[in-house]
N, C-alpha and C positions, 0 to 999 in steps of 0.2 A: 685479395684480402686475406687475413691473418685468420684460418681455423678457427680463434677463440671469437674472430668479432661475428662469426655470421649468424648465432643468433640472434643476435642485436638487429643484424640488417633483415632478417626473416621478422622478427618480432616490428620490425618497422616497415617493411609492406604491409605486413596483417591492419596495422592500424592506420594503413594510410587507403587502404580496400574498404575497412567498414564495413563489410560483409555483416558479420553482429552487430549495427549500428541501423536502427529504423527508422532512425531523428523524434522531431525536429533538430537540425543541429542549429550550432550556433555559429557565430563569426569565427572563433576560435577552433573551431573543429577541421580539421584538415582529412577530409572522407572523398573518396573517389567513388561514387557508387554509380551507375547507368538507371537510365528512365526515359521515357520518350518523353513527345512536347505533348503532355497534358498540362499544360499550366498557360496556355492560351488567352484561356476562356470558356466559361461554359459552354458557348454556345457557336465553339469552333470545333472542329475534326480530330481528333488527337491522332497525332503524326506518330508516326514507328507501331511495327509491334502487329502489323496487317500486312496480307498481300494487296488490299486495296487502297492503304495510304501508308507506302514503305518511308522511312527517315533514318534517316542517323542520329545515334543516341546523344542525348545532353548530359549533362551533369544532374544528379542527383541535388537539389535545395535543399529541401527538405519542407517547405512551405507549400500550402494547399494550394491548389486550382482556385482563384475566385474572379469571378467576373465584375462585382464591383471595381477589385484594382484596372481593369481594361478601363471599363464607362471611366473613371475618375480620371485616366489618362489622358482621356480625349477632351475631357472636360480642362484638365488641366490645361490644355493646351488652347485650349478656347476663349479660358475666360479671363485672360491677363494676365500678369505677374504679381497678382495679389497672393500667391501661395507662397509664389519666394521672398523669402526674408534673409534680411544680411547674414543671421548667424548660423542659417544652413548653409549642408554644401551644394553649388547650385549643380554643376555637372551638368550631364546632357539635359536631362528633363526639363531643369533652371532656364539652358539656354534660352532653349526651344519655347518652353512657356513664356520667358522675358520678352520676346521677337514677337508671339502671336500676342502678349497683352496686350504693347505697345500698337500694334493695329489692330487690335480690338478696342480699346479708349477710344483710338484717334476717328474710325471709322471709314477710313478710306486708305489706303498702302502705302502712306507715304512712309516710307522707311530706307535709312540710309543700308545699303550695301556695298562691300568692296565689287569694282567694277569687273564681272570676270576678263579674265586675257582673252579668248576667242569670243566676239561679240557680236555685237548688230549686224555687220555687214553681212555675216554669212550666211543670213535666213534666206535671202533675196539671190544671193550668187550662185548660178548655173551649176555648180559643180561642189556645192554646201555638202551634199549630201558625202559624196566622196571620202570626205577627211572621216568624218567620225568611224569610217568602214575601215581606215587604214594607219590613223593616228589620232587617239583620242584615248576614250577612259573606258571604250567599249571597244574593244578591237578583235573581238573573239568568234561571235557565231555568225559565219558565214562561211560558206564553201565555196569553190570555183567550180566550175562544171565546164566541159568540153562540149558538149550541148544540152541543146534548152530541155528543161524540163517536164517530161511527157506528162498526162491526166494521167490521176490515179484512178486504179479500176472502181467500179462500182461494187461496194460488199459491205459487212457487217458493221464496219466503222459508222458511230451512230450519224455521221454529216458525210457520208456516201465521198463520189466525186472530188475532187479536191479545185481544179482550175477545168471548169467548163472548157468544152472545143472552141467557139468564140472565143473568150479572153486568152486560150493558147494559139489560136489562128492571130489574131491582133501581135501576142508580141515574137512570134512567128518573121510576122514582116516586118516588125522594126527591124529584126537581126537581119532581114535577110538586106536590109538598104543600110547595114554600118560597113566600115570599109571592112578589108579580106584582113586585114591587121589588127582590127580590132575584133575582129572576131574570134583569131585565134585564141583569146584569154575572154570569154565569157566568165563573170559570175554573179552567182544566185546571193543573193542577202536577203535568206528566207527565215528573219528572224524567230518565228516564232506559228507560223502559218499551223502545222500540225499539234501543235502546241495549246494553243489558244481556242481553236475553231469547235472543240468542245465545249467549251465554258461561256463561248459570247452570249448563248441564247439567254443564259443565269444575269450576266455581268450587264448585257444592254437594257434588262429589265428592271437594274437597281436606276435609283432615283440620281439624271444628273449624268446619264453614262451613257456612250455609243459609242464604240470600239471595233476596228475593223479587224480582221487577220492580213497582215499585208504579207508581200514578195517585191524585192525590190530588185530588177536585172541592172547589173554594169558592168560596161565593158572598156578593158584596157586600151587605152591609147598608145601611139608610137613613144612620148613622152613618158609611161610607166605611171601615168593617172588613170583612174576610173572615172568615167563617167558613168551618171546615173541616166539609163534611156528607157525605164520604163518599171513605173509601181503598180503592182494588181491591190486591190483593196477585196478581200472576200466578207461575206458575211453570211448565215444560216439562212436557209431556205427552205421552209419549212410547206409540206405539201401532204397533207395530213398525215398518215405515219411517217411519210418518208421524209425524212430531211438531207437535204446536197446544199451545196455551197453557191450562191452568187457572187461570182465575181465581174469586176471590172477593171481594165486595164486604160493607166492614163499616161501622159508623153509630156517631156517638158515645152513650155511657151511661156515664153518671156515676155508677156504684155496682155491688155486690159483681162477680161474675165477667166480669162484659158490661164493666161500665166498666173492668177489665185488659185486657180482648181488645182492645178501645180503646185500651188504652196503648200493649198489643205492637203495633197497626196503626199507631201513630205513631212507634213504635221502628223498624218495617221500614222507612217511610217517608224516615226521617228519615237511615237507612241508604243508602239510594240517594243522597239528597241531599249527604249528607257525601262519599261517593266522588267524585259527579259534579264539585261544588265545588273537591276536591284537585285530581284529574286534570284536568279540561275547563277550568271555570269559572276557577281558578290557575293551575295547570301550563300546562296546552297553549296557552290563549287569552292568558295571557301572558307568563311566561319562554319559553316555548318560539318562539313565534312571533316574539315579538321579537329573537331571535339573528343570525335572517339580516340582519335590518335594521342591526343594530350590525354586524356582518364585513363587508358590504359598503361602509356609510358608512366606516370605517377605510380599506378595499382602494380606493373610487374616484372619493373626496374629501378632496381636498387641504384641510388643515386652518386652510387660508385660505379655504376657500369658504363663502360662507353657510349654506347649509341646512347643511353639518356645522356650523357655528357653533349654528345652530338646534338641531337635535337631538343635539349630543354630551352634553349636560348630562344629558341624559333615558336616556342608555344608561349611567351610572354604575355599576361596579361587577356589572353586569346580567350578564355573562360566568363572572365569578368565581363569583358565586353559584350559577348555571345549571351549572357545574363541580363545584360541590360536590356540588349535588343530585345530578349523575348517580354521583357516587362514594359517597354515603351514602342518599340518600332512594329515588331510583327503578329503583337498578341493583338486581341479583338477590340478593335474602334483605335487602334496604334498609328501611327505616322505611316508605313506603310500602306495600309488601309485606306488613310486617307489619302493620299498622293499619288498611289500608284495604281495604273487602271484596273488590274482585277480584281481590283477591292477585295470584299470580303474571300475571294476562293482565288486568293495568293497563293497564302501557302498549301494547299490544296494542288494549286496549278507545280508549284515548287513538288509537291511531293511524287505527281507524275511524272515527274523530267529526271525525278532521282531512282524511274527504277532502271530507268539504261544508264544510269553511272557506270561508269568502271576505271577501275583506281588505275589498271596500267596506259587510258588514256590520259593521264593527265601532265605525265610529261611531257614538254615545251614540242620535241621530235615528234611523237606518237600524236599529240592535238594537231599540230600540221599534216602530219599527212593524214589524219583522218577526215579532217575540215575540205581536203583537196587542194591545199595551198601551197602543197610541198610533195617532193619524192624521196625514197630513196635512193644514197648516191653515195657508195664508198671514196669517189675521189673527191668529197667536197668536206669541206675542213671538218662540220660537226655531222658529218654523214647523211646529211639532206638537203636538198638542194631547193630554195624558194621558186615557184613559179612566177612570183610575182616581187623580185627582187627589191624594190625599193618599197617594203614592207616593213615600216619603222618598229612597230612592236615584237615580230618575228625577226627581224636581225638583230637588233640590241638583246631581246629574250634570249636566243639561240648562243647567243654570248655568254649569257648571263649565267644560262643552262652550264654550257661546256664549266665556268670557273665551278661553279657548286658541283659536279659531278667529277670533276678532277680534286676536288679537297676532297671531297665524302670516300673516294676512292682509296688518296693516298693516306687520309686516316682509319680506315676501316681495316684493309692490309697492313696496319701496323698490328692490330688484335686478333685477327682472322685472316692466317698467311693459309690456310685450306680449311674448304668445305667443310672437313671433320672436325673443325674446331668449331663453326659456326652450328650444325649438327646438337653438340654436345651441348651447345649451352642453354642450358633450362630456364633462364631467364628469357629470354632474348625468343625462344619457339615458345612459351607461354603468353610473351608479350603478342605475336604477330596470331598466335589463336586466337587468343581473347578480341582484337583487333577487329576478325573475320565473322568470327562467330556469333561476339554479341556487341560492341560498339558499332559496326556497319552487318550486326545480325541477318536483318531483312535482306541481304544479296549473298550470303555465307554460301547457296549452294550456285554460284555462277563460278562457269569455269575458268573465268581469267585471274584465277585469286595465284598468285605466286604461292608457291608451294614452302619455299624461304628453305632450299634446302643446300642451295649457294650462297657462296660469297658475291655473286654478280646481282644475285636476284636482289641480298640488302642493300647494297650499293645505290640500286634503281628504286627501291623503295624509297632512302634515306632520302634520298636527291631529290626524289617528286615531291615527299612532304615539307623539306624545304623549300624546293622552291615554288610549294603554294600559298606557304606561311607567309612568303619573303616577297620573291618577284612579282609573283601572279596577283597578289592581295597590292601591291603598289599598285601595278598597272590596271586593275581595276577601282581602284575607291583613290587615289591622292588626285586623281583630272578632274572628279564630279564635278566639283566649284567652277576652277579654272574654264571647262570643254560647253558645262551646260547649267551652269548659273545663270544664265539667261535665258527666260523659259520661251518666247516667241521662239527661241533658235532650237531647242528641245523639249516641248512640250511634254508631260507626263499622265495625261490622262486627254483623251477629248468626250466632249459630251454631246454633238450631235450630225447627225448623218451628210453626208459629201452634199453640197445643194443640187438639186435636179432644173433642170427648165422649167420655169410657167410656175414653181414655188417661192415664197414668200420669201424663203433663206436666201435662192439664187436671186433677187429683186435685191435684197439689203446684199449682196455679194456687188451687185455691179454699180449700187450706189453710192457705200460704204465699204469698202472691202477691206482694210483694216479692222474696224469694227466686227464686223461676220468672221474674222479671223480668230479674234478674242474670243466672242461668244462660243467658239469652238473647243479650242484646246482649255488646259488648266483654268481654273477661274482663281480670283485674287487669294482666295485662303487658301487653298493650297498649293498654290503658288509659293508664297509666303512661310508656311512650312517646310516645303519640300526644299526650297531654295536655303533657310536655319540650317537644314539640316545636313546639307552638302557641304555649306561652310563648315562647319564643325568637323564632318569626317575629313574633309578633305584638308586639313593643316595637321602638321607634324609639330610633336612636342617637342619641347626643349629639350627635356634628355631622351630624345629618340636615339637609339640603338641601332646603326645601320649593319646593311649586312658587310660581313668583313672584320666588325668590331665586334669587342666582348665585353659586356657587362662585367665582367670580374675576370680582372688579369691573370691571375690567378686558377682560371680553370681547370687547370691540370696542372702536374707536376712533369708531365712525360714531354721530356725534350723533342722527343721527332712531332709529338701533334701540335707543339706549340711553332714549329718550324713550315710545319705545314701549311698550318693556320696562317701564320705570316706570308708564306705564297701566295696563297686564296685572296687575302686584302690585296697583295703585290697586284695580283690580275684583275681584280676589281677596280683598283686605281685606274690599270690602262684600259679599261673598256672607259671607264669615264673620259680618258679624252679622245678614245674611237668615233664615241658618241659625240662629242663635241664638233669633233673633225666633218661627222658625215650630216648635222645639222649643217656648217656651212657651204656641202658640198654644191651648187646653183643645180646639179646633172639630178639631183634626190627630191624633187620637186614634194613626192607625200609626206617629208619631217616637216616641212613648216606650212605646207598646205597652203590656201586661197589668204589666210590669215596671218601668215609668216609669223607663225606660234609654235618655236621648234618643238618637237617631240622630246621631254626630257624624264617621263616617265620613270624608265628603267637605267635611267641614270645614277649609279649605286648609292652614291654621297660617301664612300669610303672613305673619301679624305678629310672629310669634316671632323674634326675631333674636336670642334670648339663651343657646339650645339647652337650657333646661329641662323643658323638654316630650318629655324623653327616658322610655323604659320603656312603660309598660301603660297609654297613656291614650287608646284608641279613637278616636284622634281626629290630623288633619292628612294633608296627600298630600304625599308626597316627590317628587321630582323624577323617580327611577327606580325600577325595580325593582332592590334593594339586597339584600335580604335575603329 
């Protein structure tokens, strides 16, 4: 830039910082300022800014905290579509209130929905459980393990014990009667056991709630499927100060009362998984943590400098939306709240899981091998090798990884051909303080914060924030609709305890067992919202942005990064028909799973340039988190 302009460009951070700016602002105001989630609700936790409920900062509003707006939200959503009127905009809140009016008039759900792609069949199929572990819209938290899971010791943690000697003697011997081949690939699909197990005591005593801590073991078959051969269900056990865990471990059976008790253990299951995915797997791991990255890229890069050139596309929209959620989905009495099992101490539970973040896991490589799912391996094409090969979201990921970090690369070395140029620049080391220090403030003194004192280290940054804006936010939110719009197949909350012998519940289980199955999991209203609300996020707009493309042709003037850029679509293209090829491969049995519903997630949509591939089609990664 030209000596005489850089006033200009200093006097244009300053006023896009707001620093001197206290608000209210207004629509027009273009202010980046940081704040935590105070604007909840009165009468929720405010996140960031504690050791004991750490977050990542939001944007700055400038609008008070009030808990009217929550109650009014939920009421909105309750009491029909009498608030929407034609000449507003209806947008999310619209939708969503239009859906619950109409079953609120009518009084019972009949309501028309698109039918999802993975459906009925697979509640009842032996091997249901499997897909969502390895192709689906939650493909993320679970590890492998080389052996089973020992008890954890007895100590301070307030719920002691983790898996009693009994329920690890139990799945002890399932393992030990699976064949020697499937043993050698054990794994744990311990959604959320440590996680949750403090909170049930609060959560089962809200009205309407009973929710277990589950673990779910599977083991690879000679075929490259997992079978599911055994879920513990734990719950608090409460023995006057001391409280340890009750669990119990159940097996599948395919027939009269056993193969129901089967079902509800996949229903409890399957409940953990659905929360975890909202909150952790969606919410926190990527609108939420991505915010600071966008406030700061605004606050302390000039929009002439590369890497904002690099990543401003990828933050698209990511703000607005993250602003909605906290006014309709995750604030108090919000959609979340009601839908998703830990109710009121969501985000609470979200804020516990955010203080082991760490930013250098979040590369597609480093999440693998930290999950147990992969190794290191110099002679394998992106340097790790799957243990579990026909792993639809990690092989297409790992694709998807290598194009974004081979563009980020060969554009970065166009700006910063050494260190010392990366060093010097006081944009760019102002940007990634600020970043550390006060947008993800709360973890500033954890040792894994890249130093940013290489060219290798922004590389790796650039690429991770990409690809959580881009790949990681596809693969988790465009399946919801499609994978678990059908809530008997994925329940989102259950409301009461596994039936025992000689009780009232286990009598209406073996009389009714359909029936005792309902009365379990979600009940109609939320049902009915959570399922609005999946629809919505999960369709892509018409002028979606995929990655590969550019919203303005124009982004630069510099010939080599616009040549570059054109490679990055080039090999986005061909993973699209990699993808294609290894969906019809018959040898890849987990891309179309029980349901023969390829896997087309991470399938870029690069080549669409006509914006038809708008709506419900499971399929393409957008640029950012949009929606």
């Amino acid at each position: 830039m030209p000596a005489a302009l850089k006033p200009y460009r200093d006097d244009e951070l300053r006023n896009l910082r707001g620093d001197d700016q206290q608000g209210p602002y207004e629509a027009h105001d273009r202010v980046y300022r940081y704040d935590v989630y105070n604007d909840l609700g009165d009468s929720r936790q405010i996140l960031g800014g504690s050791k004991e409920f750490p977050y990542p900062r939001r944007c700055r509003t400038g609008r008070k905290p009030r808990e009217p707006a929550s109650a009014a939200g939920a009421e909105h959503l309750r009491a029909a579509g009498r608030a929407v009127r034609a000449s507003q905009e209806v947008g999310l809140p619209g939708l969503l209130a239009q859906g619950a009016g109409r079953w609120h008039r009518a009084g019972h759900p009949h309501l028309r929905r698109p039918l999802p792609r993975r459906v009925r069949l697979l509640r009842r199929h032996p091997q249901a459980l499997r897909g969502w572990h390895q192709a689906a819209q939650h493909p993320g938290p679970r590890g492998g393990a080389q052996a089973l899971p020992a008890p954890a010791r007895q100590g301070p943690h307030p719920h002691g014990r983790r898996t009693p000697a009994p329920s690890l003697r139990r799945i002890s011997g399932i393992a030990s009667r699976a064949s020697p081949r499937s043993r050698q690939w054990p794994a744990t699909g311990s959604t959320s056991l440590t996680t949750t197990m403090p909170f049930l005591v609060d959560i089962n005593n809200l009205d309407g709630s009973f929710v277990y801590a589950t673990r779910t073991l599977l083991f690879r078959r000679g075929d490259g499927t997992l079978a599911p051969v055994a879920i513990e269900l734990s719950s608090p056990l409460i023995q006057g100060d001391l409280t340890t865990a009750k669990s119990t471990v159940y097996t599948p059976h395919h027939a009269g009362v056993e193969g129901w008790i089967w079902q509800l253990a996949k229903a409890y299951a399957s409940v953990n998984d659905y929360g975890w995915h909202q909150l952790i797997s969606h919410w926190l791991n990527t609108h939420a943590v991505m915010e600071p990255f966008v406030i700061a890229t605004n606050r302390q890069l000039s929009v002439t400098h590369p890497v904002y050139k690099l990543l401003h596309p990828h933050y698209r929209d990511t703000m607005n939306i993250n602003a909605r959620a906290r006014g309709l989905l995750i604030n108090a009495g919000g959609v979340i709240e009601m839908t998703v099992f830990p109710r009121k101490h969501a985000m609470p539970m979200s804020s516990m899981v955010y203080k082991n973040w760490n930013f250098t896991e979040q590369a597609l490589p480093d999440d693998l091998i930290k999950r147990g799912m992969a190794v290191e391996d110099p002679s394998s094409p992106h340097k790790v090798r799957l243990l579990i090969e026909d792993y639809p979201y990690a092989a297409d990921g790992l694709e998807v990884w290598h194009a974004i970090e081979q563009w980020v690369t060969e554009y970065l070395t166009i700006y910063y051909p050494d260190d010392g140029v990366l060093q010097g620049d006081v944009e760019l080391q102002a940007w990634w303080k600020e970043v550390r220090e006060v947008g993800h403030g709360d973890l500033k003194d954890a040792a894994w914060w890249p130093k940013m004192h290489t060219v290798a280290e922004l590389i790796k940054a650039c690429a991770t924030i990409i690809w959580t804006g881009s790949a990681l936010h596809a693969a988790v939110n465009f399946g919801q609709y499609p994978y678990s719009g059908y809530h008997p197949n994925k329940p989102s909350a259950s409301r009461r305890p596994m039936p025992v012998p000689g009780s009232e519940e286990y009598a209406l289980l073996e009389r009714d067992p359909e029936k005792a199955f309902i009365l379990t999991i979600t009940n109609q209203f939320q049902a009915l919202v959570g399922i609005s609300l999946m629809e919505i996020l999960s369709k892509h707009s018409s002028d979606e942005v995929y990655l590969g493309q550019h919203e303005t042709p124009a982004w630069t003037s510099d010939a080599k990064a616009q040549e570059a850029f054109r490679r990055f679509g080039a090999r986005l293209e061909g993973i699209e028909k990699q993808v294609v090829a290894m969906n019809g491969d018959p040898r890849l049995k987990n891309r179309t799973g029980p349901a023969k519903f390829p896997y087309m997630l991470l399938y870029p949509n690069t080549s669409d340039h006509t914006g038809q591939a708008e709506g419900l089609t499971a399929r393409g990664i957008p640029n950012s988190i949009s929606i």
